[in-house]
N, C-alpha and C positions, 0 to 999 in steps of 0.2 A: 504494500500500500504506500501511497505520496506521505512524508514526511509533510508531517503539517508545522511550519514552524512561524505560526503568526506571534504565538505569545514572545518571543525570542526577537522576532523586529518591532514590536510593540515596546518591549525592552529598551532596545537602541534607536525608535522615535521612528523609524522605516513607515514608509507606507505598506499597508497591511488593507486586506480585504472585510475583517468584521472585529471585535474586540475583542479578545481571548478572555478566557475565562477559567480559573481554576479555584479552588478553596481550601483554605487553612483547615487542616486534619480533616480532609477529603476520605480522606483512608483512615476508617477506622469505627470510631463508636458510634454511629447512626447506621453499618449495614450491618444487618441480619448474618450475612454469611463472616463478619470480623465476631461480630459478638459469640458466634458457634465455634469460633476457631480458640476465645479466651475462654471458650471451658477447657480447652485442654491443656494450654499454653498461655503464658505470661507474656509481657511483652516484650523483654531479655531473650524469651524462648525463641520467640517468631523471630525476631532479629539475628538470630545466630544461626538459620537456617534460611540462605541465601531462595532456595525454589521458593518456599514458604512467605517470606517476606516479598518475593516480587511478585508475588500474585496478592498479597494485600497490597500493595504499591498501587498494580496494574489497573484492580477490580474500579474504582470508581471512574477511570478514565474511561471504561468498556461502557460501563452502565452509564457514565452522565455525559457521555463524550467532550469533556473537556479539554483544554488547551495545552497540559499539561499536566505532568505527574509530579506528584513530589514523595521523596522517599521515606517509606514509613519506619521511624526509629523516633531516638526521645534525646533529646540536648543534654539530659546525663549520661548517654554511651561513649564518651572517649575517657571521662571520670576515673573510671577503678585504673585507667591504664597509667598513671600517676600518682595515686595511692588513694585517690575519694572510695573508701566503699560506700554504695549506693544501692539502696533496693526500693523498689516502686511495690508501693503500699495503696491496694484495691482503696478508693472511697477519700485517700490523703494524697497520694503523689509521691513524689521522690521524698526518700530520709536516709539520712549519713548520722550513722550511730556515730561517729569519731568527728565532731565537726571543727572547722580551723578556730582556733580564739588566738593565739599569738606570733608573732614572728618567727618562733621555731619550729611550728608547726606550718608554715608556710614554705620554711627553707627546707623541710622534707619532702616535700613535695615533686616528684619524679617528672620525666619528658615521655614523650607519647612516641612510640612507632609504630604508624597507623599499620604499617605489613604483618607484622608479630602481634601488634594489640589489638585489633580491629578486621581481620582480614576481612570476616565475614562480611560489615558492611561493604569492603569493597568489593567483592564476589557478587555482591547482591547488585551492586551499581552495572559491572560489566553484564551480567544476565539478563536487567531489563534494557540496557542498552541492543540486546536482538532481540528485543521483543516488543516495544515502545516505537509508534509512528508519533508522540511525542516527546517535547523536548523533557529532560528530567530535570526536578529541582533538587538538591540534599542542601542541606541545611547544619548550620553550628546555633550553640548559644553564643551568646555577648558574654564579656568578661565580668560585664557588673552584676546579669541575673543569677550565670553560674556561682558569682563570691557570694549572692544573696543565699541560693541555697547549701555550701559550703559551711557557711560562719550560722548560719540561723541552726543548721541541720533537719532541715526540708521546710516547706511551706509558709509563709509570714502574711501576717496583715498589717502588719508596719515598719517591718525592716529596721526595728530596733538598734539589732544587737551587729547589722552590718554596718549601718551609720554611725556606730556608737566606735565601728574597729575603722573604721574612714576617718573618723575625727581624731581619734586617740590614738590609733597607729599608723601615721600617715605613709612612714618609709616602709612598715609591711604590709600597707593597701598595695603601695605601687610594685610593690615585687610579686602580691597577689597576681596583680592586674596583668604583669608584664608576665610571670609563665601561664597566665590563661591564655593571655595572648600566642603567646608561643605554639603552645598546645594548639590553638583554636588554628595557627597558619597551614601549621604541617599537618595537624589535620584534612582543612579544606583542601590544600593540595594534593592530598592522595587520594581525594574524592573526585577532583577534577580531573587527575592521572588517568585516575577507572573509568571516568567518562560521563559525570557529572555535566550539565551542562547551562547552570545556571545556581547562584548559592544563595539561600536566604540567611541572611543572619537575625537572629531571634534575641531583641532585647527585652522580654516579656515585661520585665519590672523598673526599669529606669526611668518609667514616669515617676514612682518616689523622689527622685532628685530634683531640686529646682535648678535653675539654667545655668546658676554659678558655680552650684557644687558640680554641675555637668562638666564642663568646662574645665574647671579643675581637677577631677576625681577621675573623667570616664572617656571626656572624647580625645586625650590624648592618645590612650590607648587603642581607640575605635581608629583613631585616622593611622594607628600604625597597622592595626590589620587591614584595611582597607588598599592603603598604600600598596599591600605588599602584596596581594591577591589581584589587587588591577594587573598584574602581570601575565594571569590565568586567561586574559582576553575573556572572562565569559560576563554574561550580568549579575549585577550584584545589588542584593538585595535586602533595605532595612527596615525591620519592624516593630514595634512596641506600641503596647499598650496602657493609654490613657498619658502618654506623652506628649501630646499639639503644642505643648510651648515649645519642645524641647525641636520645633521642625525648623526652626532657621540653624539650627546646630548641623542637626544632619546633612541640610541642602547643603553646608561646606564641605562636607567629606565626600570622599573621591569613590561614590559609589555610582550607582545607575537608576533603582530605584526606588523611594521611597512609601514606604507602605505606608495606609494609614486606618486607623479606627476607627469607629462612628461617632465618633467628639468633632472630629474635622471636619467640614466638608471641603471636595474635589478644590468646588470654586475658591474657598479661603487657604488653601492650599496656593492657589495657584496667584491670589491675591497678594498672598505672602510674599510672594518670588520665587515660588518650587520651579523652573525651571525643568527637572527632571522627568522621567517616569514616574506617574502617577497610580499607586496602586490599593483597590479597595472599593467601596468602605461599606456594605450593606451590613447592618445590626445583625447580629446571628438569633437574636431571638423575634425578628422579621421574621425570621423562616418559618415560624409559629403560629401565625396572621395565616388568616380568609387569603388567598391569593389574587384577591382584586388590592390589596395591600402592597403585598409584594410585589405584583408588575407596578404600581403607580411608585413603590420608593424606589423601585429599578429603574423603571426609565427616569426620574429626576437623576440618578447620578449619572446613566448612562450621557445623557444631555449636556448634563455638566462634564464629564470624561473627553467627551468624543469633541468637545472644543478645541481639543488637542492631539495629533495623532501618538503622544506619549501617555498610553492609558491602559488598564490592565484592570480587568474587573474580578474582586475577588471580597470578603465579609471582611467585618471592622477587627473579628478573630474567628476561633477556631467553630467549624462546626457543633452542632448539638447531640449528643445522644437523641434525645427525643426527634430530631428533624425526621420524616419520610424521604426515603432515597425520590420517590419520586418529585418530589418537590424538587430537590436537585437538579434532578434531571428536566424538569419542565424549566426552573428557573435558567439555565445553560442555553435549552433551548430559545427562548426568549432575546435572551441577549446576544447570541448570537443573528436569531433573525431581524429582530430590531436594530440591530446598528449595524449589520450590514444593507439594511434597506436605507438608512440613512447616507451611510458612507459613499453610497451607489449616487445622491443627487451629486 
C-alpha cells in the first residue's frame, strides 16, 4: 500500500492534501481487544514482546485509520536501565520504592544502552517499521516530569517535594537534569536508528513551574536535548499539560512542533507568535458528548488549524478509557473529510 505521509509534511508546514490526525494513547485503554490483552499481561509484559507490542501499536491505526502510529510503551521504560526501579501500579501509575532525595543518590545514578537495556523496544520499532503505511511516532519523557516522579516516588498533586529539591539543591537538580538529559538523547537516538520517524517528547507536568522557574530550572536543559536531536532530521515534538504560559518558552527551542491542551486555543496560539507546527487541542472528555458536540468543537478548531498549513489534529491529552472506538473512528473520519473539502477551495 502508498505510504501515507501527510502527518510528516504537516510537521515541516509542506503542502499536504487533508489534516492528519492521530491521538495521544490511541493505543491502548478504550479498545476492547488492549483491555483483553491486560488480563494476561502488564504493560512491562506487552512491551518486552516486540510481535505483541506492534500489534497494540498497529491496532488503532487499522481501526481509526489515522495518520499515524505512535508506539505503545510508558516514559518510565528507559528508568530501571540507570538504576530507577519502577513498577506500574493498576489504579496509581508508576512508583519507585527507592526515590532520589539527595545529591548522592543522584550521582548513583547509571547511563542507559539502549542495545543491552532496551533492545526490545527497538525490535518492536524495526517490526512495525514492515508493517506500518504510516509514519511512526516513539516518544521520551522531559527531564522535569521524569525528576517529578523520581524524587516524589510516583504520582503528585503538587510537586512538593521536587520543588522543594529545585530550591534547596540546586547543583543536584542540575546534575538530575543533565543525566536525564543524557539518558533521554541516546535514548531517542537508538529509536531513530531502528526507525522511529518522528519523537514526541512528553512534559506531562511542567505546567507546575511558573515561567521563571522554567527558565531557570528546565529549559536549559530542554534546549540541550532538543539541540542535539535536531541532528536526527526527523520532527520533533513538545507537549505538556496545562502549561499555555509556558508557550513563548517553547516556541524558542529548536523543535518542530508544539502540542497543545485544551486551555489554549489554535488561534491564541498563533496570536502569541507560534510560528511552528500547531498540534491539538480537542478536550478528551469531548469525546463523551452527543456527537453533534463533537463535530461542532471539531470543526471550530479545525477552522482555526487549517488557517495555516502547519496543523496536526490531535486531543488536548490522552484518550479515555470510557471513549467508544467508534467514536474515534467517526471523529478521524470527519476530519479528514472536512478539511480536505476545504483545502480543495
Amino acid at each position: 500500500m502508498e505510504f501515507n505521509d501527510q502527518f510528516l509534511k504537516a510537521c515541516r508546514g509542506e503542502a499536504h492534501s487533508h489534516v492528519p490526525v492521530w491521538y495521544m494513547r490511541q493505543a491502548g485503554r478504550s479498545q476492547p481487544e488492549y483491555r483483553e490483552l491486560k488480563e494476561k499481561y502488564s504493560l512491562f509484559e506487552i512491551t518486552h514482546q516486540p510481535e505483541l507490542c506492534a500489534y497494540v501499536t498497529k491496532l488503532p491505526v487499522d481501526q481509526y485509520q489515522n495518520d499515524a502510529a505512535i508506539l505503545y510503551k510508558d516514559i518510565m521504560t528507559p528508568l530501571p536501565a540507570i538504576g530507577i526501579d519502577v513498577e506500574i501500579k493498576s489504579g496509581i501509575g508508576p512508583v519507585i520504592a527507592d526515590p532520589v532525595r539527595s545529591r548522592q543518590d543522584v550521582e548513583r545514578l547509571g547511563e542507559i544502552t539502549p542495545e543491552v537495556d532496551v533492545p526490545y523496544v527497538l525490535e518492536t520499532i524495526k517490526l512495525l517499521r514492515t508493517q506500518l503505511t504510516v509514519p511512526l511516532i516513539s516518544f521520551a519523557g522531559a527531564p522535569f516530569t521524569l525528576a517529578s516522579y523520581i524524587i516524589e516516588g510516583g504520582p503528585s498533586k503538587n510537586y512538593n517535594k521536587t520543588k522543594a529539591f529545585m530550591y534547596a539543591e540546586p547543583e543536584a537538580w542540575y546534575l538530575l537534569m543533565d543525566k536525564l538529559a543524557e539518558m533521554t538523547i541516546t535514548y531517542v537516538k537508538a529509536q531513530v536508528a531502528a526507525g522511529a520517524q518522528a519523537i514526541q517528547i512528553f512534559d506531562s507536568w511542567v505546567g507546575t513551574l511558573n515561567v521563571a522557574d522554567y527558565r531557570t530550572f528546565v529549559k536549559p536543559v530542554m534546549n540541550k536535548i532538543f539541540t542535539a536531536l535536531k541532528a536526527e532530521n526527523i520532527p520533533l515534538i513538545m507537549f505538556g499539560v496545562g502549561a499555555s504560559h509556558l508557550i513563548h518558552e517553547w516556541n524558542d527551542l529548536p523543535l518542530d512542533v508544539i502540542g497543545l491542551d485544551w486551555r489554549l486555543s489554535v488561534a491564541e496560539a498563533r496570536e502569541a507568535g507560534v510560528k511552528k507546527t500547531v498540534q491539538g487541542n480537542l478536550d478528551p472528555a469531548i469525546l463523551l458528548a452527543p456527537w453533534e458536540v463533537i463535530e461542532e468543537r471539531t470543526r471550530a478548531i479545525l477552522d482555526e488549524g487549517m488557517k495555516s498549513p502547519n496543523f496536526i489534529f490531535n486531543l488536548g491529552h490522552g484518550v479515555f478509557p470510557e471513549v467508544q472506538p467508534e467514536t474515534l473512528k467517526r471523529l478521524t473520519a470527519f476530519v479528514h473529510d472536512y478539511s480536505a473539502s476545504k483545502m480543495k477551495r
